[in-house]
N, C-alpha and C positions, 0 to 999 in steps of 0.2 A: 684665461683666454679660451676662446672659442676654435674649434679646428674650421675651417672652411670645407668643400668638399674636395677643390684640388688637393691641398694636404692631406685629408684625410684617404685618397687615390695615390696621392706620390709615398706618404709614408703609412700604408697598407700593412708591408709584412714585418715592421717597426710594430704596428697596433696588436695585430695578431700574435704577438707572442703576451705569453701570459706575464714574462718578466718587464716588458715594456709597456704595451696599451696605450691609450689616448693618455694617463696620465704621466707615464714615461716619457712621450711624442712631446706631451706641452712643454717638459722641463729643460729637455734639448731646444727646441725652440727658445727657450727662455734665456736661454744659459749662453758666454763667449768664453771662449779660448783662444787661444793666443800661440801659434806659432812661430817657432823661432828659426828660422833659416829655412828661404824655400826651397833647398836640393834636394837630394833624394833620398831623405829622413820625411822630409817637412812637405815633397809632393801629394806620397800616398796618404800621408796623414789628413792632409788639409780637405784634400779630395775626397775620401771617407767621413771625415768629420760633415765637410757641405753635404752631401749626399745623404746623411744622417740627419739634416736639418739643426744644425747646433745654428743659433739662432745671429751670432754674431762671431765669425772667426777673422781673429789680427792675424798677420803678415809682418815677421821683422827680417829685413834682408839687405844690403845696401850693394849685391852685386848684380853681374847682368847676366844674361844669355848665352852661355858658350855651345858652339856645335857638341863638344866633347861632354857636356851636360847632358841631350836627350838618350846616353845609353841607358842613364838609370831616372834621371830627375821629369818624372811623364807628366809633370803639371805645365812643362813648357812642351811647344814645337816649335817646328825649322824655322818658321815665320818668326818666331822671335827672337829669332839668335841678334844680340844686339840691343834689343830694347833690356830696362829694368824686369829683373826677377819678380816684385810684387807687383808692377806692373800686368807681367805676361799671366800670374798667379791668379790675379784679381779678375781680370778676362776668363779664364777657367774655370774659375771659382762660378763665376756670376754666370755663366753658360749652363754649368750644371746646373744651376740651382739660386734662381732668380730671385727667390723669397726671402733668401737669408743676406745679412750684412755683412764685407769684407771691405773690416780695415787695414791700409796699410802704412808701413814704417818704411822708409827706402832709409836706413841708417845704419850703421853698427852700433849692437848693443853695448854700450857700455855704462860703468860704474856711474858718470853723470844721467844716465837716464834709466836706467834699468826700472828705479822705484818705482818711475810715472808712468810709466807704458806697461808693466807690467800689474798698476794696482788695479786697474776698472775690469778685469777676468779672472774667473771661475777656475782655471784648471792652464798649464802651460804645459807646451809640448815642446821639448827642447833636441831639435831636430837641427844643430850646429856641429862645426864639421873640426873643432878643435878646443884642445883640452881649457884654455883662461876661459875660453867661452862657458864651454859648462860649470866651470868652479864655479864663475859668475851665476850662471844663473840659479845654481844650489845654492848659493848665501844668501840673494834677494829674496829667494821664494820660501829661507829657510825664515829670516828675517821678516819678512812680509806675513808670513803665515799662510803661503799657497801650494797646494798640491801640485806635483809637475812629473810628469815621464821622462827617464831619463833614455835615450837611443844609440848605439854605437856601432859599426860597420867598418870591419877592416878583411879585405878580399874576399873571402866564402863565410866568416864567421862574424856573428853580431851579438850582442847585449842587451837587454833591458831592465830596469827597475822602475818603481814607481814611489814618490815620499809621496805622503799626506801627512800631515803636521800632527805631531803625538799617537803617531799610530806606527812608527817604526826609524830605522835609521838614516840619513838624508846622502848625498852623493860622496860628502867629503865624509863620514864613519866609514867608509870604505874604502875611498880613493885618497888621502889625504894629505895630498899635492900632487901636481902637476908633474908629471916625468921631467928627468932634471934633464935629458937628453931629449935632440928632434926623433919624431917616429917618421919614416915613410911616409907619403904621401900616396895617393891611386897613379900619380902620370909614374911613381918607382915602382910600388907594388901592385898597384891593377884592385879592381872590386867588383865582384858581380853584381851587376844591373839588379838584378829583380831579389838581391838577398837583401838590400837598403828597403826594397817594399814591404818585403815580408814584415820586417822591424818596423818600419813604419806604421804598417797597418797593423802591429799590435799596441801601438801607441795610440791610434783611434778607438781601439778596441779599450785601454786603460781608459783614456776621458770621457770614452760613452758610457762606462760603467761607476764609473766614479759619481758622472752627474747624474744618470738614472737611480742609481744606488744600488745594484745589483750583483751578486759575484762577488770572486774573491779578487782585490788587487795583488798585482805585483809589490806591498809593502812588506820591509823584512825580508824581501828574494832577491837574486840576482839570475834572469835566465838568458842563458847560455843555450844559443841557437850556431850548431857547424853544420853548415850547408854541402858541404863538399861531401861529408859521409850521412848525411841526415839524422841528425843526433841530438838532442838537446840536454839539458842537463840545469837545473834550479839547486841553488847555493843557499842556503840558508844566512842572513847576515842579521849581526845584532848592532844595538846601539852602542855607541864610543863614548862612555861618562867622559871621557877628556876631547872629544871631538870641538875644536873652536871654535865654530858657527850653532851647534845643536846642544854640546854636554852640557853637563852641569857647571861649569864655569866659563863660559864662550869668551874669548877674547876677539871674535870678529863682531863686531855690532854696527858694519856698515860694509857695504858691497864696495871692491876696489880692484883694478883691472891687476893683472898678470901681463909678462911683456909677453906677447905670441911668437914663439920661436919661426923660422922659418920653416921648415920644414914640418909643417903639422901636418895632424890626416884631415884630407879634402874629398868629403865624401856628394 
């Protein structure tokens, strides 16, 4: 593909860096990702990602607009309190940045769909706001063979890791099940607004490097962001020879939902 001059004006200081250039610009353009949940993981991601010019970003969501949403989730306003989340996303999306494609999913992700909507992208950000959710999405994408950022946010402190397939350990080598107990939610424990961006926007920062090819990922790490004392902290993790979705002997060979307790974190 050819840059036009608008692109080559909107993504300027994209070109000018020597690690991206016009041939980095094309690839983003080229490339979709796939977002999963537009709160306020899946805002600042989405929003960085369009603005980066990723050439086709999905939207999987199936709720709506709540007032109590705009302290942290900034891809909605007041106006949309009410309407669909991919709805309100996809206006946003397309506001910023007119050239690129935003599809969306108004559904919960589950076990019967997970395979189809997630096979036609490049890279998934998993920007969901409870734990079956992410199991899920680590087994499809372990399954699948796709790289995915993993995000998490709970009051002042948050998480991330990144798999890419045979280059390190996947969600479940690490986490490997689901807390047997509910955790808090934000309306019990509360979450600061802009510590869900910061994570977020290193989750753009994961699939813009991943798809340009540049840099080091988050694979093999876990980093440990505490906002409250400014601190962060990267864990080394290795692989699980008995992990059941990645080891050497997996006994998950197909994605299958978790019951969602009620009380999960709603970020």
């Amino acid at each position: 593909m050819v840059l036009n001059n608008e692109q080559l004006e909107r993504y300027s200081r994209h070109i000018i860096l020597k690690e991206v250039g016009v041939i980095g610009q094309k690839k983003l353009l080229e490339s979709k990702v796939l977002v999963v949940g537009a709160g306020g993981l899946g805002s600042p991601s989405a929003m960085y990602l369009a603005a980066a010019g990723v050439g086709t970003i999905g939207i999987v969501d199936d709720d709506i607009v709540e007032l109590s949403n705009l302290q942290r989730q900034i891809m909605h306003v007041t106006s949309e309190v009410g309407n669909p989340k991919v709805d309100s996303a996809k206006d946003m999306l397309s506001a910023l940045n007119p050239g690129i494609e935003i599809k969306t999913y108004r559904t919960l992700l589950t076990a019967d769909n997970v395979m189809d909507i997630i096979s036609d992208y490049d890279f998934i950000v998993d920007g969901t706001d409870n734990f079956p959710a992410k199991f899920l999405i680590n087994d499809a994408c372990v399954i699948a063979k796709k790289p995915f950022s993993h995000g998490a946010v709970f009051r002042f402190n948050g998480q991330l890791m990144t798999y890419v397939p045979g280059e390190g350990p996947c969600y479940r080598c690490v986490f490997r099940e689901p807390p047997e107990h509910a955790v808090p939610n934000c309306r019990q424990a509360g979450v600061m607004g802009a510590m869900v961006g910061i994570i977020g926007c290193m989750q753009a920062v994961e699939a813009i490097k991943y798809i340009v090819g540049v840099g080091h990922l988050l694979t093999g790490k876990l980093l440990i962001v505490n906002a409250l004392d400014m601190e962060t902290e990267t864990i080394e993790l290795a692989d699980a020879p008995d992990c059941p979705v990645c080891g050497e002997h997996p006994t998950i060979t197909k994605p299958f939902d978790y019951e969602i307790k009620a009380c999960e974190l709603k970020i």
